[in-house]
PyMOL Python script that loads the backbone (N, CA, C, O; Angstrom):
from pymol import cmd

cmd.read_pdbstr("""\
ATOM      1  N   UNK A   1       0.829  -1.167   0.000  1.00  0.00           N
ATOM      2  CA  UNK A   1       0.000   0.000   0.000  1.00  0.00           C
ATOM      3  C   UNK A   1       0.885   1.247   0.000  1.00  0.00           C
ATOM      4  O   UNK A   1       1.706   1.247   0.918  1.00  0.00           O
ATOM      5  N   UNK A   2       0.917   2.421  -0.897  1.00  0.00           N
ATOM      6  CA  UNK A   2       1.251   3.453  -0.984  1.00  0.00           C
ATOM      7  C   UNK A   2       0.687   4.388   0.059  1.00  0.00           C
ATOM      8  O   UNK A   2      -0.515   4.471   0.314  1.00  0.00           O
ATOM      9  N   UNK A   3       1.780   5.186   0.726  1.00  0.00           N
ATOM     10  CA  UNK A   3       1.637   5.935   1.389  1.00  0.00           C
ATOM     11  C   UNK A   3       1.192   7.741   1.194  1.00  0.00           C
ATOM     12  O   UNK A   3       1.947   8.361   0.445  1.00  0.00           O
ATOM     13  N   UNK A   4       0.388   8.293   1.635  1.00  0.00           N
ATOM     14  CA  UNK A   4       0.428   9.553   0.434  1.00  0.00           C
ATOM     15  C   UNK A   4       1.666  10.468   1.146  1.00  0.00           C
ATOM     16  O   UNK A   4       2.635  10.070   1.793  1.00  0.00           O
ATOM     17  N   UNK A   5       1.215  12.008   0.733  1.00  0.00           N
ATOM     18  CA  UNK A   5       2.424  12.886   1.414  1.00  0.00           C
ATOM     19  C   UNK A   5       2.691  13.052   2.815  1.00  0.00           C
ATOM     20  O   UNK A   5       3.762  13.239   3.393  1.00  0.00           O
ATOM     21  N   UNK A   6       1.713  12.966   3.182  1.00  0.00           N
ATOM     22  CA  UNK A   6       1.365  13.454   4.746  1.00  0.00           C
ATOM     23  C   UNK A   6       1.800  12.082   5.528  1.00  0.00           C
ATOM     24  O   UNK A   6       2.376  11.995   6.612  1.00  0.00           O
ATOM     25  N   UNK A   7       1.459  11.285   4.863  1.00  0.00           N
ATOM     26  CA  UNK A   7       2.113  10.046   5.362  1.00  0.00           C
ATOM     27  C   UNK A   7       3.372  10.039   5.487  1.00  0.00           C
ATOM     28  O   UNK A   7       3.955   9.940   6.567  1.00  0.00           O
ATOM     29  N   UNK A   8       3.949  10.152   4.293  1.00  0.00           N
ATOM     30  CA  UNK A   8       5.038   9.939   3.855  1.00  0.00           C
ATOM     31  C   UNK A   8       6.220  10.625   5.087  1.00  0.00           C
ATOM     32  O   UNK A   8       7.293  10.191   5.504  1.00  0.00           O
ATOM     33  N   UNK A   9       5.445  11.855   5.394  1.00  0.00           N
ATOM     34  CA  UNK A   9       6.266  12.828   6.247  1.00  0.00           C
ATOM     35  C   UNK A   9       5.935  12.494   7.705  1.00  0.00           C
ATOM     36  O   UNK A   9       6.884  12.772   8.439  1.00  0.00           O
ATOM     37  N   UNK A  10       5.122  12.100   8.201  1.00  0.00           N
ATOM     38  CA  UNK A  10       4.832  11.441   9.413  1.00  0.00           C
ATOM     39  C   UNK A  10       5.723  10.265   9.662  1.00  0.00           C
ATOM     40  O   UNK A  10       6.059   9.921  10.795  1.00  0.00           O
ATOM     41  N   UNK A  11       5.947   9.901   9.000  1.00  0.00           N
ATOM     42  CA  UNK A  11       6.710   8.221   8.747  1.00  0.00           C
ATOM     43  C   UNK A  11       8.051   9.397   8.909  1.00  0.00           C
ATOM     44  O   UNK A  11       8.310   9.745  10.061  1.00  0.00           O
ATOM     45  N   UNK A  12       8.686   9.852   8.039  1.00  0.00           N
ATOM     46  CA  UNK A  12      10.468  10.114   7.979  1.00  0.00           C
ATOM     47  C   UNK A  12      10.765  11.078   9.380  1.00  0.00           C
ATOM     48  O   UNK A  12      11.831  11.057   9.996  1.00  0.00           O
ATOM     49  N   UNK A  13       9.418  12.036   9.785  1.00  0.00           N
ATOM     50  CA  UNK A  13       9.340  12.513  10.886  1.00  0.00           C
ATOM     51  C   UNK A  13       9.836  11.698  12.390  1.00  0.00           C
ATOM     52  O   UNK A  13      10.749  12.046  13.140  1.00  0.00           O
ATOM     53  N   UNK A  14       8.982  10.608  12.523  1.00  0.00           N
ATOM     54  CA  UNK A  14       9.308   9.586  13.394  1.00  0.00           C
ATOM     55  C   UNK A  14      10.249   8.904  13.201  1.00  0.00           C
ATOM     56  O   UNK A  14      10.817   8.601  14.250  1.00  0.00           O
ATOM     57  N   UNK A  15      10.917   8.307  11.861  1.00  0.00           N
ATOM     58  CA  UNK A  15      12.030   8.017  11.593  1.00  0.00           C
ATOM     59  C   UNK A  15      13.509   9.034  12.121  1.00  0.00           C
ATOM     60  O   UNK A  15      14.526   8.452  12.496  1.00  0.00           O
ATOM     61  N   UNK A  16      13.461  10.047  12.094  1.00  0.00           N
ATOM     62  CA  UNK A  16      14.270  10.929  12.564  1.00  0.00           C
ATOM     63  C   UNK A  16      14.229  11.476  14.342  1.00  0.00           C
ATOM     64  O   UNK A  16      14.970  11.862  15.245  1.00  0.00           O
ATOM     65  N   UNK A  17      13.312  11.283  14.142  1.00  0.00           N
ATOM     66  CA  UNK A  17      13.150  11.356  15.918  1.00  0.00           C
ATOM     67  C   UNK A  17      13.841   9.986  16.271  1.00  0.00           C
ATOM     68  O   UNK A  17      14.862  10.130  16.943  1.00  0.00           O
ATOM     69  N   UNK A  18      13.631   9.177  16.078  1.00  0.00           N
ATOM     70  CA  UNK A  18      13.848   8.529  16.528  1.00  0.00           C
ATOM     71  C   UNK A  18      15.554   7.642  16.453  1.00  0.00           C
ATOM     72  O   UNK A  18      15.951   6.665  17.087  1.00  0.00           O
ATOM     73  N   UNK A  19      16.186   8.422  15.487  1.00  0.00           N
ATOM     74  CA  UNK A  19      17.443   8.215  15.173  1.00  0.00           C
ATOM     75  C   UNK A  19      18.067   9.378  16.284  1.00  0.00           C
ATOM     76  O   UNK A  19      19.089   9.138  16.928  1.00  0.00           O
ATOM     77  N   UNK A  20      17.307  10.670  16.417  1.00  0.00           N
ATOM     78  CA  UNK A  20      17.753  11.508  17.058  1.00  0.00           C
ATOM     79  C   UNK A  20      18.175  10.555  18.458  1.00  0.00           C
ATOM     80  O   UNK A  20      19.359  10.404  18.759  1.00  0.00           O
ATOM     81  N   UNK A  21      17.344  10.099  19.056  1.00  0.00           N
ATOM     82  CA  UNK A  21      16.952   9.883  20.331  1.00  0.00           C
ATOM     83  C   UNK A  21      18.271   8.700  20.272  1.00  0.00           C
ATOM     84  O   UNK A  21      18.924   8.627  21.313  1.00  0.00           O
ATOM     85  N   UNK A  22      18.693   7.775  19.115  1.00  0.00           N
ATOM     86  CA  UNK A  22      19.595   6.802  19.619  1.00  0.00           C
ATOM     87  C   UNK A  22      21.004   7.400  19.924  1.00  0.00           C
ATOM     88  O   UNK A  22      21.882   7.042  20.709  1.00  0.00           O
ATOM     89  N   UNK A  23      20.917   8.483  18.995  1.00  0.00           N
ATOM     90  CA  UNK A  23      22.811   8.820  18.893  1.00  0.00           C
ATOM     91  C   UNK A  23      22.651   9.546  20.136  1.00  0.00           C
ATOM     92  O   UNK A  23      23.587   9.454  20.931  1.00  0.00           O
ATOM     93  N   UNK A  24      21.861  10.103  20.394  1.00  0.00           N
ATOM     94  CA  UNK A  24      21.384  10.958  22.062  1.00  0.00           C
ATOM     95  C   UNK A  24      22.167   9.769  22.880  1.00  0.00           C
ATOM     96  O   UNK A  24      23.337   9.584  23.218  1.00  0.00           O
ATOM     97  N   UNK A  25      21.407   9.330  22.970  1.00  0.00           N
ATOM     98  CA  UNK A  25      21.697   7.729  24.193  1.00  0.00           C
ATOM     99  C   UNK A  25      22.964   7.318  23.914  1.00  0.00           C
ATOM    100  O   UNK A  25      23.590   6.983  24.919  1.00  0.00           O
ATOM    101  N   UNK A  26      23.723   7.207  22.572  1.00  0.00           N
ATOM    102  CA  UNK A  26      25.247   6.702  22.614  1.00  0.00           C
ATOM    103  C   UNK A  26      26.208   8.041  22.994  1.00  0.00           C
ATOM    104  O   UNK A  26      27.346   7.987  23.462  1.00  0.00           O
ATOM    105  N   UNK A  27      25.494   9.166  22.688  1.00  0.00           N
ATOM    106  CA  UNK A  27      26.597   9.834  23.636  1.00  0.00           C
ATOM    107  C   UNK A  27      26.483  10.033  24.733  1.00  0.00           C
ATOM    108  O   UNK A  27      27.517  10.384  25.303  1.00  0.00           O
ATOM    109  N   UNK A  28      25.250   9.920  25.550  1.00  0.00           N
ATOM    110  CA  UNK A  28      25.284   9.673  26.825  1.00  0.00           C
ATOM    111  C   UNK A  28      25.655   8.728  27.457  1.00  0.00           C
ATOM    112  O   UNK A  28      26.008   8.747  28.636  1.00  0.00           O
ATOM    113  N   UNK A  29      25.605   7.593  26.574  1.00  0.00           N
ATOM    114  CA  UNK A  29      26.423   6.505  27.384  1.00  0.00           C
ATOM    115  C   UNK A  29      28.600   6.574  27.492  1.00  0.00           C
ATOM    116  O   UNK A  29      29.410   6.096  28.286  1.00  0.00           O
ATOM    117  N   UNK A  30      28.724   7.439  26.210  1.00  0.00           N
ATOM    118  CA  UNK A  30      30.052   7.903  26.607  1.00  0.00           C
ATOM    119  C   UNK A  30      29.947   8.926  27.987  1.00  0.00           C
ATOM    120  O   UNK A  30      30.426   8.483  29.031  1.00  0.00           O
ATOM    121  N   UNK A  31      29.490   9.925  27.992  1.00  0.00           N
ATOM    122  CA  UNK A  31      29.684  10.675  29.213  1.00  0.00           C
ATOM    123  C   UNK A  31      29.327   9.865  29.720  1.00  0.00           C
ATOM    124  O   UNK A  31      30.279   9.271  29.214  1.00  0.00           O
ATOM    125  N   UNK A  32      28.446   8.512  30.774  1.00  0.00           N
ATOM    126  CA  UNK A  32      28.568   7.794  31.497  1.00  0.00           C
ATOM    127  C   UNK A  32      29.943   7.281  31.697  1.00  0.00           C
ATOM    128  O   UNK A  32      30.828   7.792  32.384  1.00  0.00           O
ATOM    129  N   UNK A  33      29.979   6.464  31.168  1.00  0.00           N
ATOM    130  CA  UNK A  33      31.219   6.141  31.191  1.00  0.00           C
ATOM    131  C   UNK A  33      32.441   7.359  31.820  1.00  0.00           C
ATOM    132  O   UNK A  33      32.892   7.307  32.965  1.00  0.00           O
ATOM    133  N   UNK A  34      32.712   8.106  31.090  1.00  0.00           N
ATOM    134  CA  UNK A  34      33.702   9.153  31.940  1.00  0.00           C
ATOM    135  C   UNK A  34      33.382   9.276  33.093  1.00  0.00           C
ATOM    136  O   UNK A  34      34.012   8.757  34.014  1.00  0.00           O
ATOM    137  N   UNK A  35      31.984  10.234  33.291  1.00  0.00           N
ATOM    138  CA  UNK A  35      31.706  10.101  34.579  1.00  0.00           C
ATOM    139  C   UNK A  35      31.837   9.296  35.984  1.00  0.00           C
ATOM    140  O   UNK A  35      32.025   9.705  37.130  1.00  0.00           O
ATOM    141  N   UNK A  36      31.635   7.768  35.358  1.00  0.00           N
ATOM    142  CA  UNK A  36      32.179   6.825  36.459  1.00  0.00           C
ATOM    143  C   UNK A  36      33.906   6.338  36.344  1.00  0.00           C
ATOM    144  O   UNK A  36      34.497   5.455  36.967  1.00  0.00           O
ATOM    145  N   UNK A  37      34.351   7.180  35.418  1.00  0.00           N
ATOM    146  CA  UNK A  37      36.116   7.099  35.576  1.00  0.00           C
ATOM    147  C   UNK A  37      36.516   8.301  36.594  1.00  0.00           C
ATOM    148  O   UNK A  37      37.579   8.269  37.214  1.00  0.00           O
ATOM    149  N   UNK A  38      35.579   9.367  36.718  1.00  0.00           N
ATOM    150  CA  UNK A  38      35.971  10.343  37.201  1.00  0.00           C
ATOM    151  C   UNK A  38      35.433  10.184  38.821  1.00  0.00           C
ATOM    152  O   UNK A  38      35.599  11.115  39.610  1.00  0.00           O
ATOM    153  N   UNK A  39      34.820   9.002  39.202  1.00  0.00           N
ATOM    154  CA  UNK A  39      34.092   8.446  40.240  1.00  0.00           C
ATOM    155  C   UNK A  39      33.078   9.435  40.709  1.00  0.00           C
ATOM    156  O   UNK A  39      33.233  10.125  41.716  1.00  0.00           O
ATOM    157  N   UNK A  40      31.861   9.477  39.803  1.00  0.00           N
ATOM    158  CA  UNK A  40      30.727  10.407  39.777  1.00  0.00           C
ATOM    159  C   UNK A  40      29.873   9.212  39.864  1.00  0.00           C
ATOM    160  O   UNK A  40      28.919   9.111  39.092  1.00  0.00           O
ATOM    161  N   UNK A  41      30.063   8.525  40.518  1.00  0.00           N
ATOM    162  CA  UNK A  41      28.525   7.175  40.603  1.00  0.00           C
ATOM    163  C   UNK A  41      27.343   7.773  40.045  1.00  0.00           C
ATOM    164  O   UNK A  41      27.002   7.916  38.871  1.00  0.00           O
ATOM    165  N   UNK A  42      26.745   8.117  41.205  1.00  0.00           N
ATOM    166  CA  UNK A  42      25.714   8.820  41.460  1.00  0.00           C
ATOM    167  C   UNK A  42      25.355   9.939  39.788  1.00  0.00           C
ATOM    168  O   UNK A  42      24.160   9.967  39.492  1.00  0.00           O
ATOM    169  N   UNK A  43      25.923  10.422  39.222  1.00  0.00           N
ATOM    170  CA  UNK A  43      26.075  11.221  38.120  1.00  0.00           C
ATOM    171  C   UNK A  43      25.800   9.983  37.226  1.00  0.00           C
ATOM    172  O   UNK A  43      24.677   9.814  36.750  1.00  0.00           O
ATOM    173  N   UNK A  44      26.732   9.191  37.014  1.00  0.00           N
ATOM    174  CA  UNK A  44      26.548   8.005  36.428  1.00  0.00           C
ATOM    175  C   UNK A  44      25.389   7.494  36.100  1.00  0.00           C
ATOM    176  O   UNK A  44      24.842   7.508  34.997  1.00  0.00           O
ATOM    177  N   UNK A  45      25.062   7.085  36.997  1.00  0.00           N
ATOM    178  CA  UNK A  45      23.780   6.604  37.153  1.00  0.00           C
ATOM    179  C   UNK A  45      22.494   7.298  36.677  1.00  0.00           C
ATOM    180  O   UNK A  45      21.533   6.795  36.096  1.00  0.00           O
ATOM    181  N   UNK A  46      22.697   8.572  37.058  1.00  0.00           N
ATOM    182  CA  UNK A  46      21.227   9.262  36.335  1.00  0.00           C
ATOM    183  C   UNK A  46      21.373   9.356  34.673  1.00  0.00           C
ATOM    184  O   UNK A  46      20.453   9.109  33.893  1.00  0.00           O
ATOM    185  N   UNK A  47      22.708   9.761  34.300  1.00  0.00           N
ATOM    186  CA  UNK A  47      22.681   9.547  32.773  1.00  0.00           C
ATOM    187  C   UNK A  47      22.523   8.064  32.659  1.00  0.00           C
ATOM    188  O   UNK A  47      22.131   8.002  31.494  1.00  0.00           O
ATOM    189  N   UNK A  48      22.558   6.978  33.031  1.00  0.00           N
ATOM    190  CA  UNK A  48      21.929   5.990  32.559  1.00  0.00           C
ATOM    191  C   UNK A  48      20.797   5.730  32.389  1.00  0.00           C
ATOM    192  O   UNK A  48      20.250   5.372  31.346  1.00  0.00           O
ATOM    193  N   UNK A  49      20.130   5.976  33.954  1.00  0.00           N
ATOM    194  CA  UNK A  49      18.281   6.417  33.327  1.00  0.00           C
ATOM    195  C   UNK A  49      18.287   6.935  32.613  1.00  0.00           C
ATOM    196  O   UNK A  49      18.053   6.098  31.742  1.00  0.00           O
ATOM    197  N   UNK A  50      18.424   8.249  31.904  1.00  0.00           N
ATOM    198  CA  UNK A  50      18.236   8.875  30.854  1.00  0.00           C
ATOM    199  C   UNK A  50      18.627   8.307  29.902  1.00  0.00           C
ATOM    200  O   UNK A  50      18.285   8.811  28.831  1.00  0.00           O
ATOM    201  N   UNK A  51      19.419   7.147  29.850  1.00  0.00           N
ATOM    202  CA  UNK A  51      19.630   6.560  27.748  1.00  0.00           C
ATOM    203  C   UNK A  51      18.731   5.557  27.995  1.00  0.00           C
ATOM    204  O   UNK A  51      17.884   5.523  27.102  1.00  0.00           O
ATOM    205  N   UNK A  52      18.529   4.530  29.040  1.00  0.00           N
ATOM    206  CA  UNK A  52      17.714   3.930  29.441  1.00  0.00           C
ATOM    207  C   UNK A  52      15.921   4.060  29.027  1.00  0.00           C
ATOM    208  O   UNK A  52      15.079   3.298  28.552  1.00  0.00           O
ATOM    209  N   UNK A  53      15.956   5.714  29.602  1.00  0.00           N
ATOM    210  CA  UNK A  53      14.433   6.359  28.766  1.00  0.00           C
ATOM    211  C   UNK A  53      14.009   6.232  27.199  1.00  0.00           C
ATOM    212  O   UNK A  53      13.129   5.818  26.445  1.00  0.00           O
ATOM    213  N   UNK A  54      15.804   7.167  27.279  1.00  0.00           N
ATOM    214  CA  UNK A  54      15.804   7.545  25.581  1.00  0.00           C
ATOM    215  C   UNK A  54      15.370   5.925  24.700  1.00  0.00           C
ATOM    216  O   UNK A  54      14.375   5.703  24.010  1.00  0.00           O
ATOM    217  N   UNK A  55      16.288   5.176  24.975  1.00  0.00           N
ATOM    218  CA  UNK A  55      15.896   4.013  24.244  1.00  0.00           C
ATOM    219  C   UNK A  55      14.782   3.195  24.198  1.00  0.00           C
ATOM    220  O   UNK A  55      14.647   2.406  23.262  1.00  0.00           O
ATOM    221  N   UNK A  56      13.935   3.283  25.123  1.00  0.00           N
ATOM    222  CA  UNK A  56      12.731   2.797  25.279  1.00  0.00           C
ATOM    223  C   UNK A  56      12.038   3.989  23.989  1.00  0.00           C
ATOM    224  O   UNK A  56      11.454   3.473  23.036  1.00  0.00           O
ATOM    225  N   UNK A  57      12.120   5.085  24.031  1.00  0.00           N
ATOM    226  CA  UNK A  57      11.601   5.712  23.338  1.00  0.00           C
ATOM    227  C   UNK A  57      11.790   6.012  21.941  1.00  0.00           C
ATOM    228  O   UNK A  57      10.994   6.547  21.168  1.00  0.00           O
ATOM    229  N   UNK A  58      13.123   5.529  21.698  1.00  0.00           N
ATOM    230  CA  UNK A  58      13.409   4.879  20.436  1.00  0.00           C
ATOM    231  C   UNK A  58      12.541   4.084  19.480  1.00  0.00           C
ATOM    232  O   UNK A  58      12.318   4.129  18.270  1.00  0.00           O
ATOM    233  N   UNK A  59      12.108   3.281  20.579  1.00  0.00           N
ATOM    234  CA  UNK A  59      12.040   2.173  20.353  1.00  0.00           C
ATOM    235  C   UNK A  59      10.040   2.183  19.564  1.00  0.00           C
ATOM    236  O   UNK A  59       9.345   1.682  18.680  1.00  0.00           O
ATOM    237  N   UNK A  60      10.009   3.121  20.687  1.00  0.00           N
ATOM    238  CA  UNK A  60       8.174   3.177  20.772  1.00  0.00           C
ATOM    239  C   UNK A  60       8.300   3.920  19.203  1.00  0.00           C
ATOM    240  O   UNK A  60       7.734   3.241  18.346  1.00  0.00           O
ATOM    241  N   UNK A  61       8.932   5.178  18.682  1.00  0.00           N
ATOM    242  CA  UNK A  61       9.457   5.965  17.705  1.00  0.00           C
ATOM    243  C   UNK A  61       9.122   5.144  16.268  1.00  0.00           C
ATOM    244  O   UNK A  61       8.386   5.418  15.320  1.00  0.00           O
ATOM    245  N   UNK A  62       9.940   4.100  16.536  1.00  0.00           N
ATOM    246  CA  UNK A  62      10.581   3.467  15.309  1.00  0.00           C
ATOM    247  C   UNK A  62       9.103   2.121  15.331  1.00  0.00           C
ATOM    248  O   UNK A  62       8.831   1.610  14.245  1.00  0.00           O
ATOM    249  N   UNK A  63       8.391   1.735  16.426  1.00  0.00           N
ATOM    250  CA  UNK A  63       7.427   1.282  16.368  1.00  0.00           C
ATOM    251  C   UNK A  63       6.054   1.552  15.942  1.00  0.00           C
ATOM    252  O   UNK A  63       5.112   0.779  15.767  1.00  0.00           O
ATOM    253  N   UNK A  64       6.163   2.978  15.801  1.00  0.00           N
ATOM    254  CA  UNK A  64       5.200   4.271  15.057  1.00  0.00           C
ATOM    255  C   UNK A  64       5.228   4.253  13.998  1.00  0.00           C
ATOM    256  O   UNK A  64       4.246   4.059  13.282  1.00  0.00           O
ATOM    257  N   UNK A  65       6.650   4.500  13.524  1.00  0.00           N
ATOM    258  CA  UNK A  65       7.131   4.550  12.067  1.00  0.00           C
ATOM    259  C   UNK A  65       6.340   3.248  11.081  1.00  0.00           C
ATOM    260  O   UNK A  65       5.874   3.303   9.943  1.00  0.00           O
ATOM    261  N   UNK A  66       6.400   2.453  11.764  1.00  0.00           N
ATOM    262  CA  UNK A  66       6.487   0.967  11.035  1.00  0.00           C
ATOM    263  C   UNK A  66       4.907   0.584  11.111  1.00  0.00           C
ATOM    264  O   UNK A  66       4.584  -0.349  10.376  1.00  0.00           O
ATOM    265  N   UNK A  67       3.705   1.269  12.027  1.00  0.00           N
ATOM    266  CA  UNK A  67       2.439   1.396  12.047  1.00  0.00           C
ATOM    267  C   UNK A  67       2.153   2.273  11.012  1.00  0.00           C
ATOM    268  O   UNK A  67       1.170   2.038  10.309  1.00  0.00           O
ATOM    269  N   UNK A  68       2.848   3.247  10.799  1.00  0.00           N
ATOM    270  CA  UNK A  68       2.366   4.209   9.594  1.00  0.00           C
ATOM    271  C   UNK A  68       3.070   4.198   8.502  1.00  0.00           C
ATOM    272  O   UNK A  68       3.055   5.224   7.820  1.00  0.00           O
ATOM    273  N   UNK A  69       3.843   3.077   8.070  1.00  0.00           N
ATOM    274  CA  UNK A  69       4.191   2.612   6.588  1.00  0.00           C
ATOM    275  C   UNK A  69       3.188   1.579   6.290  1.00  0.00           C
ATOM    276  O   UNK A  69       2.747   1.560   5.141  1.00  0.00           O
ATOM    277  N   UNK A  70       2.535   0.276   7.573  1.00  0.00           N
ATOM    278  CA  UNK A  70       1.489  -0.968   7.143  1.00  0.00           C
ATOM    279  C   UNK A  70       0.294   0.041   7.224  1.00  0.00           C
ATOM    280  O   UNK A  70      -0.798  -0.409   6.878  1.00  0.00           O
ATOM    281  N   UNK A  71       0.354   1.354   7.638  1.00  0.00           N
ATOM    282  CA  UNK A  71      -1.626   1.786   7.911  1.00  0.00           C
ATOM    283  C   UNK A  71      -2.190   1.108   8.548  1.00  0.00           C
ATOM    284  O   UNK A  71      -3.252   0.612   8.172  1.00  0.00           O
ATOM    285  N   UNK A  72      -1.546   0.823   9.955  1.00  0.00           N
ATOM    286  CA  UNK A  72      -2.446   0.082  10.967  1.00  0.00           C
ATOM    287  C   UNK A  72      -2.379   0.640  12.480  1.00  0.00           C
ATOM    288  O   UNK A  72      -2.208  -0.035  13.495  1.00  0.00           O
ATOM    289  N   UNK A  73      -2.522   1.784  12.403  1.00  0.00           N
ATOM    290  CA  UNK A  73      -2.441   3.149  13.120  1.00  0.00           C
ATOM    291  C   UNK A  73      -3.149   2.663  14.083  1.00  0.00           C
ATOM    292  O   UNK A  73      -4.048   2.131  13.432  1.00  0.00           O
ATOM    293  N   UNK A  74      -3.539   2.341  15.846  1.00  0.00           N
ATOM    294  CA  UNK A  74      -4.495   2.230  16.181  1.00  0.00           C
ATOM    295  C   UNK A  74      -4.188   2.442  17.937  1.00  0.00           C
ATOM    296  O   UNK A  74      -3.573   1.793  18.783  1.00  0.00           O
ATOM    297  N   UNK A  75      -5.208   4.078  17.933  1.00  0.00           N
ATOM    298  CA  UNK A  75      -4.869   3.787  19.412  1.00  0.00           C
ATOM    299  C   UNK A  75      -6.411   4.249  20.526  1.00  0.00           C
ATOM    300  O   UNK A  75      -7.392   4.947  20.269  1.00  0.00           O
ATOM    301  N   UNK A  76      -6.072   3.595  21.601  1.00  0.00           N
ATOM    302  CA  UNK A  76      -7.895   3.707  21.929  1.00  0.00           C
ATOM    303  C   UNK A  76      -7.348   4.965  23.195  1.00  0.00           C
ATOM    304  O   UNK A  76      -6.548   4.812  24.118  1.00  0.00           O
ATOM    305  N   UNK A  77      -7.993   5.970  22.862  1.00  0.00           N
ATOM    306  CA  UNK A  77      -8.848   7.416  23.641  1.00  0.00           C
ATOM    307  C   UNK A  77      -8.255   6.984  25.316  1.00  0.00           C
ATOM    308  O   UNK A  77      -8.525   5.829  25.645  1.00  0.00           O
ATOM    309  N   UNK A  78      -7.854   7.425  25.856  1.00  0.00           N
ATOM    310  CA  UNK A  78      -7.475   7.678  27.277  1.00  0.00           C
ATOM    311  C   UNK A  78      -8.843   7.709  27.910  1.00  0.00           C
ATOM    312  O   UNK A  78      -9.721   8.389  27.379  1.00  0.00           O
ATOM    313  N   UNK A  79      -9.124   6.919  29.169  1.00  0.00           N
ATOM    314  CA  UNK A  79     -10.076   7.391  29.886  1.00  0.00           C
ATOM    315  C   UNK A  79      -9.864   8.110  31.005  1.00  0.00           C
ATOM    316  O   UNK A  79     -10.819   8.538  31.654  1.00  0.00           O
TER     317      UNK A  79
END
""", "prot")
cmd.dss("prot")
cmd.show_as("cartoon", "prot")
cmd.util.cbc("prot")
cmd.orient("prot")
């Protein structure tokens, strides 16, 4: 199934977010790293939650993407 424009840009939109969000997380996992050479545990550690986030959100990103290339978009209303 062909995607039209709006599609098309929703899709490379989320595609890019979501590339954003990985190289995010690999350079935070370098400053981790330093950080716990420089014995910043605690520092450490919160930039890990944070790539930790990021990648989950990657993940959801690139799981969007791939709903709106099949057109099987589907989400139910918050109560």
């Amino acid at each position: 199934m062909w995607l039209n424009e709006s599609e098309q840009q929703l899709r490379r939109d989320l595609q890019g977010l979501a590339s954003d969000l990985r190289w995010s997380a690999v350079e935070l996992l370098r400053i981790e790293q330093q950080l716990r050479q420089l014995g910043s545990e605690v520092d450490a550690q919160a930039v890990q939650r944070l790539c930790a986030l990021f990648q989950g959100d990657e993940e959801k990103l690139s799981g969007y993407a791939e709903e709106v290339k099949a057109k099987v978009i589907s989400r139910n209303k918050a109560q």
